[in-house]
N, C-alpha and C positions, 0 to 999 in steps of 0.2 A: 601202842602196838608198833613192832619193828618192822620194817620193811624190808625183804628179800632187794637184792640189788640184781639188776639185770646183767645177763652171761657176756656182756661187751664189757661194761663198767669194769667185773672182776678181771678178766682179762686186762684193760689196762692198769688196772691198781700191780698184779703180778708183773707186770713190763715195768713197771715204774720205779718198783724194790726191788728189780734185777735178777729175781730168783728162778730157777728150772719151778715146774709144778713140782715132782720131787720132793724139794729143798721145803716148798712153804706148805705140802702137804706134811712134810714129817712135825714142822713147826707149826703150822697150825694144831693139830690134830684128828685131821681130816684122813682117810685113805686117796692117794693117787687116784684111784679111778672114781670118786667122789666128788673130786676137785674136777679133772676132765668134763665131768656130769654138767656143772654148776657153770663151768667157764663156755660150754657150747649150748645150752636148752635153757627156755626161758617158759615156762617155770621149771624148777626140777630142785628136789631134793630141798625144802625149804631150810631143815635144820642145818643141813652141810653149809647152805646157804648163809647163814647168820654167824655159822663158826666163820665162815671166810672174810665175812664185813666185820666182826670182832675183831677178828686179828690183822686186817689190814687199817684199820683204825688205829689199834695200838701199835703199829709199824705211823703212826706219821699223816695215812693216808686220807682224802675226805673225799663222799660221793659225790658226784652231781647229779642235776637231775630236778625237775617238776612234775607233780604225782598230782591227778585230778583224777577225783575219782570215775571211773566206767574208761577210761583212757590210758592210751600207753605215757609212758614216762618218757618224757621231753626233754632232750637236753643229757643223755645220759654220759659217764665219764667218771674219771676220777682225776685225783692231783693230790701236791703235796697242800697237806694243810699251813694255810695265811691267810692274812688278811687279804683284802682284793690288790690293794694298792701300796707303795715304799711304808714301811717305815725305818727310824732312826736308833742307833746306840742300844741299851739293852735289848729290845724287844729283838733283835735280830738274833740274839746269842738263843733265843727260842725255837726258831724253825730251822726244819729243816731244810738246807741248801742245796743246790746240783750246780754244776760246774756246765751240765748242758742247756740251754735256754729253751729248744724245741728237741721234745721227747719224741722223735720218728718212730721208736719203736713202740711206745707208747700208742701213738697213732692208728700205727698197721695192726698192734693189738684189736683197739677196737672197731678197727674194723673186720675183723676175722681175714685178715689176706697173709698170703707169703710174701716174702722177698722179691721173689720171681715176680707175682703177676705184679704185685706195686712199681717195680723196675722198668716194666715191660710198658704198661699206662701211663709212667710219668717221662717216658722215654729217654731213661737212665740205666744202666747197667747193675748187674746184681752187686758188682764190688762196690760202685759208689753208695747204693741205698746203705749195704752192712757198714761202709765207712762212717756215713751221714748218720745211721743209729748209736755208732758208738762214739760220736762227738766230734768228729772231722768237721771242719767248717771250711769248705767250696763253694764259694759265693754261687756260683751259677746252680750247680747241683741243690745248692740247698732250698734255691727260690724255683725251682723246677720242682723240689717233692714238696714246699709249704701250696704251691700254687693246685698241686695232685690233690692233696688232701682238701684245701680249701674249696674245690670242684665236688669231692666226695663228700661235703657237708661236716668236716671236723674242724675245730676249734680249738688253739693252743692258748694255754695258760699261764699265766705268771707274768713276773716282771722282776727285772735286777740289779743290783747294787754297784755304781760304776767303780765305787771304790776297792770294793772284794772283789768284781765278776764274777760274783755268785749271783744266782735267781732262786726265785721263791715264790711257793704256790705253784710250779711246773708241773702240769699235764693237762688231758685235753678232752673234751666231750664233743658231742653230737651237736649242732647249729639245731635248734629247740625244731625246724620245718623240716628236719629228716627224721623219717624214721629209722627205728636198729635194722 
């Protein structure tokens, strides 16, 4: 039996492959307010649901997450699928890469926040969190919003290659003692 993914997870998987709901509504084959449905309520819509983990699976993407049963799911999230840890020479020409090491936007995905309040909490300005999302790297600013999120119970993903400066497995879940 497949498991619905909970409305945070999908949310950051969407942050992750950079696309409007829109874009991965027409591509998946979901309707727009289907997608909205799925990404905000937990449960809701179980079939839209599983079209969504379809097609972000075949986009790359893997869930996170621990499932006991009578219990909520622990640990929930997404990221680029790898292995946990480097490896070498072919196997790299497999996964999928990011040139960003911490997916901020990914983050604020799962946690259902705006710019705004995340800015406002990590006591940073809205230009630098939009900077910090799209891959600026300001030392201070950026251990201000990793130190934000790490307060809010999220967990960044991956690890990378000093030779490429690419990273692998990049994205981030819930610390397994929060809940969504």
């Amino acid at each position: 039996m497949r498991i619905p993914a909970p409305a945070a997870a999908l949310r950051a998987a969407r942050a992750l492959i950079d696309l409007s709901q829109r874009a991965v509504a027409e591509q998946a084959g979901v309707s727009q307010k289907s997608l909205s449905i799925v990404e905000n309520s937990d449960p809701a819509l179980p079939d839209a649901n599983i079209l969504m983990v379809d097609f972000y699976v075949s986009k790359g993407i893997q869930f996170l997450g621990q499932a006991s049963i009578g219990h909520e799911i622990a640990g929930v999230g997404a990221k680029w699928a790898a292995p946990d840890g480097p490896v070498r020479g072919e196997a790299l020409r497999e996964l999928k890469a990011s040139v960003i090491p911490l997916p901020f936007r990914a983050a604020r995905a799962l946690l259902g926040k705006e710019q705004a309040e995340v800015a406002s909490s990590a006591g940073l300005s809205v230009a630098a969190v939009k900077g910090l999302e799209a891959g600026k790297a300001w030392v201070d600013s950026t251990q201000a919003l990793v130190r934000y999120y790490e307060t809010e119970g999220v967990e960044f993903t991956g690890w990378g290659d000093p030779t490429s400066g690419k990273y692998y497995g990049v994205g981030v879940r819930r610390v397994a003692a929060y809940a969504e």
